[in-house]
C-alpha positions in Angstrom: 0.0 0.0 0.0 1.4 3.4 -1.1 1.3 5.8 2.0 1.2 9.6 0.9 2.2 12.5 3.3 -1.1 15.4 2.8 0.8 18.6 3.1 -1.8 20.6 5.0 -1.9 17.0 7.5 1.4 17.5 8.2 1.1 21.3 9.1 -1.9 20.3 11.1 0.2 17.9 12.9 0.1 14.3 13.4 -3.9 14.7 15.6 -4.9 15.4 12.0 -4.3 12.1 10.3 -5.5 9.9 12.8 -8.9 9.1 13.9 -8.8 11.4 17.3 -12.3 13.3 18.0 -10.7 16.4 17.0 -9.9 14.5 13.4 -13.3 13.6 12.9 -14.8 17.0 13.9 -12.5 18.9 11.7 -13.8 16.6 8.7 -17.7 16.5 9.6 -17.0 20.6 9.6 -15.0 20.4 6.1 -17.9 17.9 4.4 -20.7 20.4 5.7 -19.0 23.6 4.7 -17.8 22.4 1.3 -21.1 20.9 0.6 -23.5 23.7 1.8 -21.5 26.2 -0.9 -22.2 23.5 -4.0 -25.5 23.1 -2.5 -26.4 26.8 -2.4 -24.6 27.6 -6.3 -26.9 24.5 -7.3 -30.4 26.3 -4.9 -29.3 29.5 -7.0 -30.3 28.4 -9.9 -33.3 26.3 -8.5 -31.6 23.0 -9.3 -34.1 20.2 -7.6 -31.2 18.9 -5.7 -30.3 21.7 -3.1 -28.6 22.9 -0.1 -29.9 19.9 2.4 -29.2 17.1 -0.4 -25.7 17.8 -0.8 -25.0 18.2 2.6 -26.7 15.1 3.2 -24.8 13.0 0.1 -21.2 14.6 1.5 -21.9 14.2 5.4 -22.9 10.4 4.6 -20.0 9.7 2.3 -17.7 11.1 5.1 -18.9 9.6 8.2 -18.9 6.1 5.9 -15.3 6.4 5.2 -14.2 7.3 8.3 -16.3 4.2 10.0 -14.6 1.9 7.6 -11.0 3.3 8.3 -11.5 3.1 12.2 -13.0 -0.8 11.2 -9.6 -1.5 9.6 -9.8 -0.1 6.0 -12.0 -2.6 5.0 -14.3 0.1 3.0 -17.6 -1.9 3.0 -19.7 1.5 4.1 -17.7 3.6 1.7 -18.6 1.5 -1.6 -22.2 0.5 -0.2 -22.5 4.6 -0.4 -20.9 4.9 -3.7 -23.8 2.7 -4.8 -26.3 4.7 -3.2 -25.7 7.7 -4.6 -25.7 6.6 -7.4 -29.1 5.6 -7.3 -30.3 8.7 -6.0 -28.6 10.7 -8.9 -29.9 8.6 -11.4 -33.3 8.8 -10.1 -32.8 12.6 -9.9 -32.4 12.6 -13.7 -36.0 13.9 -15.1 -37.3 14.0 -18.8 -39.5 17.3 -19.2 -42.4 17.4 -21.8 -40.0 18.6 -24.2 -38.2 16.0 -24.8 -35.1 17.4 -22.6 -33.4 15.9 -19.9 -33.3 17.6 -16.4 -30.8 17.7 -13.4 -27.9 15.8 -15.0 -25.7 18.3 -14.1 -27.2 17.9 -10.8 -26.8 14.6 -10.3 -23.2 14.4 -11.3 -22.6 17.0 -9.0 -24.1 15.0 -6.4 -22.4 12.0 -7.0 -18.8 14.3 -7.2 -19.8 15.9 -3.4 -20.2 12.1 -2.6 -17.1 11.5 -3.8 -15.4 14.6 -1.8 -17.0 13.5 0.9 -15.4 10.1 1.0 -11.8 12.5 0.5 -12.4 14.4 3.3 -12.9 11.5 5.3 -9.8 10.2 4.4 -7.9 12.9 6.0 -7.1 14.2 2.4 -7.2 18.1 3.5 -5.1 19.0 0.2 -6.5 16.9 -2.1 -10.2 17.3 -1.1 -9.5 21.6 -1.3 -8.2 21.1 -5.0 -11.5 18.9 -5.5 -13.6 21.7 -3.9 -12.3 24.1 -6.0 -12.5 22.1 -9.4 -16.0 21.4 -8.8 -17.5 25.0 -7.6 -15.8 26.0 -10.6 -17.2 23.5 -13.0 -20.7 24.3 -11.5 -20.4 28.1 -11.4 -17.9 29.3 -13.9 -17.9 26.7 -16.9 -22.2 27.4 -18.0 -21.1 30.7 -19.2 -18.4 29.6 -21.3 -20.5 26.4 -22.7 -22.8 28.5 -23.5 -21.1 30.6 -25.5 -19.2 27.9 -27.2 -23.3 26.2 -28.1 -23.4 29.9 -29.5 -20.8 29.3 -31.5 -21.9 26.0 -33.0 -23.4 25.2 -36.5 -26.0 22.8 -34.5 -28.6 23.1 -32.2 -32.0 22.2 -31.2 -35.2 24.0 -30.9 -38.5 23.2 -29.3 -41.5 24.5 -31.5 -44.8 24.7 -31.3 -47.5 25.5 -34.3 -51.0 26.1 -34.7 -51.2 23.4 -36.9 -49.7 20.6 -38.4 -50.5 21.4 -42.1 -47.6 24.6 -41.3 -44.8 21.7 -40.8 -43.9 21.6 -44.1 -43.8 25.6 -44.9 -41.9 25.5 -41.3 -39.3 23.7 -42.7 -39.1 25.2 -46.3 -38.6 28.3 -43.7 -35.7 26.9 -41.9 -34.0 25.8 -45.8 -34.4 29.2 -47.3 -32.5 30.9 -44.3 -30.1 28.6 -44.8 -30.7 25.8 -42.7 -31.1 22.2 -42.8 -33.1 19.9 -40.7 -31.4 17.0 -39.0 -34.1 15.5 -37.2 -38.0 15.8 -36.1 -39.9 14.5 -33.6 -43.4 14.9 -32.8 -43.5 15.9 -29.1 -46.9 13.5 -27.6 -47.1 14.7 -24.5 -49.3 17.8 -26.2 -51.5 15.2 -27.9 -55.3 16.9 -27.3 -54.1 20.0 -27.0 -54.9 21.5 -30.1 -51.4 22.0 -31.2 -48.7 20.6 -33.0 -45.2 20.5 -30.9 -41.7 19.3 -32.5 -38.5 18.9 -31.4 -36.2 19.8 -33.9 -32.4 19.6 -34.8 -31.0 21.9 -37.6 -27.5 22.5 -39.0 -26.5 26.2 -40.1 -25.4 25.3 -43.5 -24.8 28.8 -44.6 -21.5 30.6 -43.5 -23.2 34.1 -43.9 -25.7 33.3 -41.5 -23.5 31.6 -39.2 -21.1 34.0 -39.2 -23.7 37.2 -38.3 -26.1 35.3 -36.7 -26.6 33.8 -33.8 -28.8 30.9 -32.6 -31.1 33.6 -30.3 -31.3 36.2 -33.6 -32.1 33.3 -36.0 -35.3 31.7 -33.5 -36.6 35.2 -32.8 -37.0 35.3 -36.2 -38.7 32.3 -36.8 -40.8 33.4 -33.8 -42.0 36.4 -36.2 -43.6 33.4 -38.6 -48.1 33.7 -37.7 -48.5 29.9 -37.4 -45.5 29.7 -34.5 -47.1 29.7 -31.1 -43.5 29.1 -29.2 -40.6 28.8 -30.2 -37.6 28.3 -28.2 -34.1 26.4 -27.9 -33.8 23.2 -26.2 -30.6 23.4 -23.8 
């Protein structure tokens, strides 16, 4: 077994790295506190999974590694968690009526605070800071820039909805005489009865004139302009 030496451990002192009251404390303290600021960037942005969920999922994954190191290292808690969380982000995972998939970004997140959790219990004080760090960034910093590079992108996907199925086709001569070609179309059913006709669509900017002034916001509000579109709006 390779034994590494955690910098801020060894500043702490050796109380730090073994499995004195003080020990544990200090990591229940660092699992809250690292957790409650994922949870509340995640509550921001009124994710499903929030402040008490993440501090739950961390708090669990800590206390269950620092049971199975005072139990001899065995780590029978620590991958029994693993498992659960896992079930409880996949089951976080949620498929709106339009056709999009909700709270992945969540649930990985979860299942990474699990993960930190299980660090800090280690005694890991370096590594699990680093971790921290990566991950409020990732969660916080990193949307703008992806969506900016989606911006960017000759695809994308769109979520429309028309008066009435008879406009499909002039819809899509629409889209191919801006420039545009349709990848895919799927008729949305969970609007069946309700008087209107709901697609989700993938298109490809084929054009480099329009890709190049344009961008995916300009080009659906003016497909929004068209009489027959009820809603129009792009799927994330």
């Amino acid at each position: 077994m390779i034994h590494t030496i955690d910098p801020l451990t060894k500043a702490l002192g050796p109380w730090a790295s073994e499995l004195t009251i003080y020990a544990v404390v200090l990591r229940i303290v660092l699992s809250i506190l690292f957790s409650a600021i994922i949870g509340c960037e995640r509550s921001s942005k009124r994710h499903a999974a929030g402040l008490r969920t993440f501090i739950l999922v961390s708090f669990a994954s800590t206390l269950a590694m620092t049971l199975d190191l005072a139990n001899g290292g065995a780590f029978y808690l620590s991958a029994a968690t693993v498992i659960a969380i896992a079930v409880i982000t996949v089951n976080s995972i949620l498929y709106s009526s339009k056709n999009q998939i909700k709270g992945l970004t969540t649930s990985v997140g979860l299942w990474a605070c699990g993960i930190l959790g299980m660090t800090i219990g280690a005694g890991l004080y370096t590594v699990s800071i680093i971790a921290f760090i990566a991950l409020i960034f990732s969660l916080s910093l990193f949307p703008a820039i992806e969506v900016y590079l989606k911006n960017r992108s000759n695809h994308f996907e769109i979520h429309v909805e028309l008066t009435s199925p008879e406009h499909l086709q002039t819809f899509v001569s629409t889209i191919r005489q801006l420039g545009m070609t349709i990848d895919d179309i799927e008729l949305n059913p969970a609007y069946a009865g309700s008087g209107l006709s709901v697609y989700s669509i993938a298109i490809s900017i084929s054009s480099h004139e329009l890709h190049k002034y344009k961008s995916h916001q300009e080009i659906i509000e003016a497909l929004d302009t068209l009489e027959y579109v009820r809603h129009i709006e792009a799927l994330k």
